[in-house]
FINULO-336046 format. One record per residue (C-alpha): residue number from 1; residue in three letters; x, y, z. Coordinates in pm, 1 decimal. Last residue first. Layout:
BEGIN
   resi   resn          X          Y          Z
    NUM    ALA          X          Y          Z
...
This chain:
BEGIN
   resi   resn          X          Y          Z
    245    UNK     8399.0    -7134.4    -3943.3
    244    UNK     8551.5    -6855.5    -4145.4
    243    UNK     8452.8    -6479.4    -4053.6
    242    UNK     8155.3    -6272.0    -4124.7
    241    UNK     8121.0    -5845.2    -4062.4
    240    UNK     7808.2    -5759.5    -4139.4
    239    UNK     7663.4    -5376.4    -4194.3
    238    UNK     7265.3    -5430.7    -4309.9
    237    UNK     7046.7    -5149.1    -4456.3
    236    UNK     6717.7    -5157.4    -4507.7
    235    UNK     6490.5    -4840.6    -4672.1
    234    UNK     6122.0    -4800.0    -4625.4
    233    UNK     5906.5    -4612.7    -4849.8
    232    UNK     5612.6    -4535.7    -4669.6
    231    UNK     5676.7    -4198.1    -4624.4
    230    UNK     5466.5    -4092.7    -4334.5
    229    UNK     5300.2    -3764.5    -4239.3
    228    UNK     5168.3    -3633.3    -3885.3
    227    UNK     5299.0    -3849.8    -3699.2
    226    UNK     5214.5    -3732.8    -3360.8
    225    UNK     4852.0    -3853.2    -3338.4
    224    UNK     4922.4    -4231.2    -3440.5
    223    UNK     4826.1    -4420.2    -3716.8
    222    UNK     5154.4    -4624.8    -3784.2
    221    UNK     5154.6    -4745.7    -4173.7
    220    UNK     4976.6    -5112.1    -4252.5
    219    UNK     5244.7    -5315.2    -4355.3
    218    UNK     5154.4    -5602.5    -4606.4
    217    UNK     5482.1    -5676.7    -4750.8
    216    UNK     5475.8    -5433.8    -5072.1
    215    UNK     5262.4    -5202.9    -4898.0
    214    UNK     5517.9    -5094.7    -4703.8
    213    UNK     5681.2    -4970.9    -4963.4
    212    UNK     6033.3    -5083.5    -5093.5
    211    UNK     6437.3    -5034.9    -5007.0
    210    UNK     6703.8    -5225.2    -5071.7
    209    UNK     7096.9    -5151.5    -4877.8
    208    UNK     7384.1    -5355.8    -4855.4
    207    UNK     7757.2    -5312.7    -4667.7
    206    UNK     8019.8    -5599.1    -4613.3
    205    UNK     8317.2    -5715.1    -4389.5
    204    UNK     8452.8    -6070.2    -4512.2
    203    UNK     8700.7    -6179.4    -4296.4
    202    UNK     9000.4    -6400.4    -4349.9
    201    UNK     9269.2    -6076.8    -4317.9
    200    UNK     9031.5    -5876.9    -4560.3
    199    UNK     8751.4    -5999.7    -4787.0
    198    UNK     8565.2    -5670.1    -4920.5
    197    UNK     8216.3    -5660.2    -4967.4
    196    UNK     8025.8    -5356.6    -5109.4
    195    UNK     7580.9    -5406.8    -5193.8
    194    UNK     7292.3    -5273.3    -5349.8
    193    UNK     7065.5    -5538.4    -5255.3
    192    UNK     6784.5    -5686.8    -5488.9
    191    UNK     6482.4    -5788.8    -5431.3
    190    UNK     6205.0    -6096.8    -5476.3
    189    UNK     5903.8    -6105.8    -5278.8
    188    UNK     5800.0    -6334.3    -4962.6
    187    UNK     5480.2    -6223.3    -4693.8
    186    UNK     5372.2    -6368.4    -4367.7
    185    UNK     5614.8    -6070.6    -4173.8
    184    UNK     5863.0    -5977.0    -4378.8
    183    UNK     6061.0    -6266.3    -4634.6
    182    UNK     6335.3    -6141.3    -4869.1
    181    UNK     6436.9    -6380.9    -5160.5
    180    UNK     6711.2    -6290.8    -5332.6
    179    UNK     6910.3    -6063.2    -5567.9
    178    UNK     7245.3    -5913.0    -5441.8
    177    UNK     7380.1    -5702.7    -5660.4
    176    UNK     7755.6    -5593.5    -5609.3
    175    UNK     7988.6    -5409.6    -5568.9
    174    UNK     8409.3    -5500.3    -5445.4
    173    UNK     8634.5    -5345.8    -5246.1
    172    UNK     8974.3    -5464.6    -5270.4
    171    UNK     9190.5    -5583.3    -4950.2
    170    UNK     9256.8    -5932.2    -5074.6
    169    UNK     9043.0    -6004.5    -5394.1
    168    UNK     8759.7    -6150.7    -5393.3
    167    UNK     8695.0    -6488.6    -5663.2
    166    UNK     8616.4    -6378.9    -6019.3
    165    UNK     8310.3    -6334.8    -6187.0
    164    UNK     8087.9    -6065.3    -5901.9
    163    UNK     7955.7    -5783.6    -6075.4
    162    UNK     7535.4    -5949.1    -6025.0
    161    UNK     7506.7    -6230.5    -5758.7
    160    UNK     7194.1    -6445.7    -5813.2
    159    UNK     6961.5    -6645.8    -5507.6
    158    UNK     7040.4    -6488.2    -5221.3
    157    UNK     6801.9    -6587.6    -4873.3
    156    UNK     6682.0    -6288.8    -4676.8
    155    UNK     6514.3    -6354.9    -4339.1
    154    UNK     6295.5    -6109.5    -4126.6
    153    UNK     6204.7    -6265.6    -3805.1
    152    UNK     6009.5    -6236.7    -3552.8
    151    UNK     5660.5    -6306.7    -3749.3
    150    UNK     5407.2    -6307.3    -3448.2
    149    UNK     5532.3    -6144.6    -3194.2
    148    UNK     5699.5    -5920.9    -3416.5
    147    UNK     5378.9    -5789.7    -3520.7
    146    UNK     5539.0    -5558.7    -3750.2
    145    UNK     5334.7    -5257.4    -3723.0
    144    UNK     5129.9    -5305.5    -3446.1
    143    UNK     5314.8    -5473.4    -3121.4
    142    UNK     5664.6    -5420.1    -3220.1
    141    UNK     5625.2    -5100.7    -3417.4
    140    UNK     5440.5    -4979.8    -3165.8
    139    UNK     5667.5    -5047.0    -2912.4
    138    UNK     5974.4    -4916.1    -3091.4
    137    UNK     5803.2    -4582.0    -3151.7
    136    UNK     5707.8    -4577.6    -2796.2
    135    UNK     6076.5    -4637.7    -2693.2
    134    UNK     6201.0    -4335.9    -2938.7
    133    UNK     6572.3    -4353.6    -2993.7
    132    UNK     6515.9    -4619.8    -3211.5
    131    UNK     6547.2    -5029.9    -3144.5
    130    UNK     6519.1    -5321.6    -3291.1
    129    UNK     6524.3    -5591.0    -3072.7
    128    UNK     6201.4    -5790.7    -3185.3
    127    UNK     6286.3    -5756.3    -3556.5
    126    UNK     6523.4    -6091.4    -3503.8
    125    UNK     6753.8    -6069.5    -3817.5
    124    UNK     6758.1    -6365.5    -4011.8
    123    UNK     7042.0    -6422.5    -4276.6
    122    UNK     7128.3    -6628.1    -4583.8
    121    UNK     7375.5    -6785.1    -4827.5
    120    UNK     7126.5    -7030.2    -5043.2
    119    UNK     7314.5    -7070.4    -5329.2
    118    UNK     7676.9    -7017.6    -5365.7
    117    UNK     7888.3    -6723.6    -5368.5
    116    UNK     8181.0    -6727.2    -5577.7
    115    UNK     8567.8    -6817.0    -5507.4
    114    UNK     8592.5    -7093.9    -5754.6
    113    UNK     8580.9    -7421.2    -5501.9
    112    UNK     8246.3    -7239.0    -5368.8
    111    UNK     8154.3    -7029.9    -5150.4
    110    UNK     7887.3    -7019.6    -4859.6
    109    UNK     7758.5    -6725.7    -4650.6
    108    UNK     7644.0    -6744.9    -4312.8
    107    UNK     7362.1    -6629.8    -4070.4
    106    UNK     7306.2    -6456.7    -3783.2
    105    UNK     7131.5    -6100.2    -3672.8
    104    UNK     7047.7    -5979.7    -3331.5
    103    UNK     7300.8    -5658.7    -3385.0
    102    UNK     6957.1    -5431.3    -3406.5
    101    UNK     6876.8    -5082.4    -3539.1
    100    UNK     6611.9    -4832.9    -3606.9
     99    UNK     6594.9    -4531.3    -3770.3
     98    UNK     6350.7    -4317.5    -3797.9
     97    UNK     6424.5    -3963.4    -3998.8
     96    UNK     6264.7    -3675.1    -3893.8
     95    UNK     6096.6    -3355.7    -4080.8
     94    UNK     5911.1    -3144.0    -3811.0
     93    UNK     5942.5    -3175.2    -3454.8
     92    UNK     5636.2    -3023.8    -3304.4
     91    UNK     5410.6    -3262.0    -3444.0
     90    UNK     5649.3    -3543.0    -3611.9
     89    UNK     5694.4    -3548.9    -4002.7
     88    UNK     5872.5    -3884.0    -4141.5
     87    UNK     6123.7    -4048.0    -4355.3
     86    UNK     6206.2    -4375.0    -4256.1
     85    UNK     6495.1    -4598.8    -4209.6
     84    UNK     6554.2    -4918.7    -4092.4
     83    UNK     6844.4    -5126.5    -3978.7
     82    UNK     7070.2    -5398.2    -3941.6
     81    UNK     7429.5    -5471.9    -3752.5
     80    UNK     7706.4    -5657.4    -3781.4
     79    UNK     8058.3    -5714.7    -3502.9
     78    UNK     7873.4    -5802.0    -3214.8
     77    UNK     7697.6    -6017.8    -3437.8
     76    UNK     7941.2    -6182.8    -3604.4
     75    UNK     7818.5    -6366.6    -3898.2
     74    UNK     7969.2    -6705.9    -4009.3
     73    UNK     8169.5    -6746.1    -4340.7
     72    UNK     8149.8    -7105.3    -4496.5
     71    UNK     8450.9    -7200.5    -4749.3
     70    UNK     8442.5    -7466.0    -4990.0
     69    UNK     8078.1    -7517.1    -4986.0
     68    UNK     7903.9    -7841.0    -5061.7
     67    UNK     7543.9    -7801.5    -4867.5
     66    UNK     7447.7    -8110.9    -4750.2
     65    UNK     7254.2    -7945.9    -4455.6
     64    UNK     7121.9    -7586.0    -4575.8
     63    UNK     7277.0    -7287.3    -4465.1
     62    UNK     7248.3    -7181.5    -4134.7
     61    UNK     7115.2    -6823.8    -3976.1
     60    UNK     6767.0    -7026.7    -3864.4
     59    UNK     6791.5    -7388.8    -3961.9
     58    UNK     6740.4    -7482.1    -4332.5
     57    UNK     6466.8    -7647.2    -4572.4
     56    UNK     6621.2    -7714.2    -4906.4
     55    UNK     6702.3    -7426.4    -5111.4
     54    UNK     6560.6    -7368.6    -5496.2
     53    UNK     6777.1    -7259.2    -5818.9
     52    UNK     6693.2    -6905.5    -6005.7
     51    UNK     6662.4    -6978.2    -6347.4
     50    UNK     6507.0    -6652.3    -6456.6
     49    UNK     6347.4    -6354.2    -6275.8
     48    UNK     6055.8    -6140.5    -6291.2
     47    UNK     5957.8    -5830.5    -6111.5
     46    UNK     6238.1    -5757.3    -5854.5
     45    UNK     6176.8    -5530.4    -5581.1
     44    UNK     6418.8    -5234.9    -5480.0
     43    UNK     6766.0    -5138.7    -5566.1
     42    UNK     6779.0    -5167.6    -5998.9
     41    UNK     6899.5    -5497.3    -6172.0
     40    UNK     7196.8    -5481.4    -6386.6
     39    UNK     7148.2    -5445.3    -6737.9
     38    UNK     7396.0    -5711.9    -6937.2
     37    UNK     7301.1    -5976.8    -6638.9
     36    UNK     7599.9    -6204.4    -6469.8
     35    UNK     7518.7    -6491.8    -6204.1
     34    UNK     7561.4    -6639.7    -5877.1
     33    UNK     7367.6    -6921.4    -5806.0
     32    UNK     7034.5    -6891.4    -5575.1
     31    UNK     6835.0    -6933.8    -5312.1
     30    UNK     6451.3    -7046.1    -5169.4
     29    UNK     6292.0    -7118.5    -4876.1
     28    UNK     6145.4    -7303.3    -4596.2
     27    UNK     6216.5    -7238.3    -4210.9
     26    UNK     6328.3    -7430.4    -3966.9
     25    UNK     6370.2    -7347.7    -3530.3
     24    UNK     5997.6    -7194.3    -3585.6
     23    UNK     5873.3    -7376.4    -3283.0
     22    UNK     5715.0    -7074.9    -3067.1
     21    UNK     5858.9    -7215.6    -2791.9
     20    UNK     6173.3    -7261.8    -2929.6
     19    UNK     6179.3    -6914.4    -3058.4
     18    UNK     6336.5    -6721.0    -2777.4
     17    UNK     6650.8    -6864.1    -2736.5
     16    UNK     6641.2    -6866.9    -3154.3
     15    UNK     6808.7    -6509.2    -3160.6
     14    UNK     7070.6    -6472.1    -2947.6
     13    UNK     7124.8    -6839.5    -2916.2
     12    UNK     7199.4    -6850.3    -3338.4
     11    UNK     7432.6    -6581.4    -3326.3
     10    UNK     7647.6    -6775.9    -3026.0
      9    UNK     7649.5    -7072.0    -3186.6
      8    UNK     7789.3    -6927.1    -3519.5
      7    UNK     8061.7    -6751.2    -3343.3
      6    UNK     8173.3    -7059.8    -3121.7
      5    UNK     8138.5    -7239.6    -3474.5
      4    UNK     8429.0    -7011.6    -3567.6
      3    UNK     8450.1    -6661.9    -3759.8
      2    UNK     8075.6    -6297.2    -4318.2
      1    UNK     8061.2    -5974.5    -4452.9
C-alpha cells in the first residue's frame, strides 16, 4: 500500500498547495493498535469499540511527530488512487453507476519492530479533484454535496487491524480489517475497511473498500431534475501503492 521523502513531499504539495490559505496544514485525531477479534467486524460503520489508543495532532498525509516506527511507507500518488461509487437512475439513461476518482491522496503507514501496523497510519484524499465522466456531476458534488470548499479533505486514521499477527510476507496476499476513524465533511464515525495488502520488492501495494449512507456524515442527496432515483449508500474504495521513506 504504502517510497522516499521526495515521494512524501510531493503527495503532500499536491494536496496542501491549496490549503495554506485556508490554514488547515494540522488536523486532530485519533488511531489505533493492531488487534485480533473472535467475530470480525462487518464493511460499514462501527457501533462500539474497545481500547482503541488516541493520536497526537499530525500534519496532513504524516504520521504523528515522535512516532517510533521501524519502517514508514509513503504513498505514491501517481501510483494510488480513491473513489466513489453510486448507484443511480438518470432520465433517459436508466440504471448508472457514478464513479468518481482522484490520485490527490498522501499519507503513510507506520510499523513496528514486529512487522505490524502501528497507530495512527493515515491518509487524506483532497475531494476537490475528484472527478466522473460527468463535469456537472462533479460540480455539484463539489459545490453542494460535499462542500469541498469547505471540508477538502476526507481523512481516515486506523486505529485496530483485524487477520493481521505476523509480519507480511514477501509476495503473499494478505486480508484484512481495517477499523478507524473516517472523517467527511464536519463529521467523524468509526468504520471498518475490507482490505488486501501485499508487501512486494519494498512496496506495499493494497486494496480497501467501506461503504455507508449519506446520512451517516451529513450528506444531503443531489436534487437535481435528471436523477431521477438515488441510492444513498455510498461505497469507497482506495488502490495505494506505498514505498519506504
Amino acid at each position: 500500500m504504502f517510497r522516499s521523502a521526495l515521494s512524501r513531499r510531493r503527495a503532500l504539495a499536491f494536496i496542501a498547495s491549496t490549503l495554506v490559505a485556508a490554514g488547515i496544514l494540522t488536523s486532530v485525531t485519533s488511531g489505533a493498535v493492531a488487534q485480533e477479534s473472535a467475530t470480525p467486524i462487518p464493511m460499514g460503520l462501527v457501533q462500539t469499540a474497545e481500547d482503541l489508543p488516541e493520536c497526537a495532532v499530525a500534519e496532513i498525509g504524516a504520521l504523528p511527530e515522535g512516532m517510533d516506527a521501524a519502517t514508514v511507507y509513503t504513498i505514491v500518488p501517481e501510483e494510488s488512487k480513491a473513489r466513489y461509487r453510486v448507484q443511480e437512475e438518470l432520465a433517459q439513461v436508466g440504471a448508472n453507476e457514478a464513479v468518481g476518482e482522484t490520485q490527490a491522496i498522501a499519507g503513510q503507514f507506520g510499523f513496528g519492530e514486529d512487522g505490524l501496523p502501528l497507530p495512527c497510519s493515515r491518509f487524506d484524499v483532497d475531494l476537490r479533484t475528484l472527478q466522473s465522466d460527468q463535469a456537472k456531476r462533479d460540480n455539484y458534488l463539489y459545490r453542494n454535496t460535499l462542500e469541498a470548499e469547505k471540508y477538502p479533505l476526507a481523512t481516515f486514521v486506523l486505529r485496530a487491524v483485524e487477520g493481521m499477527d505476523a509480519p507480511l510476507q514477501e509476495g503473499q496476499e494478505t486480508t484484512l480489517r481495517l477499523i478507524g476513524d473516517l472523517t467527511l465533511r464536519d463529521e467523524t464515525k468509526l468504520v471498518a475497511w475490507e482490505a488486501k495488502v501485499t508487501l512486494a520488492d519494498g512496496a506495499l501495494t493494497g486494496t480497501a473498500a467501506t461503504m455507508f449512507e449519506m446520512s451517516d456524515f451529513g450528506i444531503e442527496p443531489p436534487s437535481v431534475p435528471v436523477v431521477l432515483s438515488l441510492d444513498e449508500t455510498i461505497r469507497l474504495e482506495v488502490d495505494l501503492t506505498a514505498r519506504p521513506v
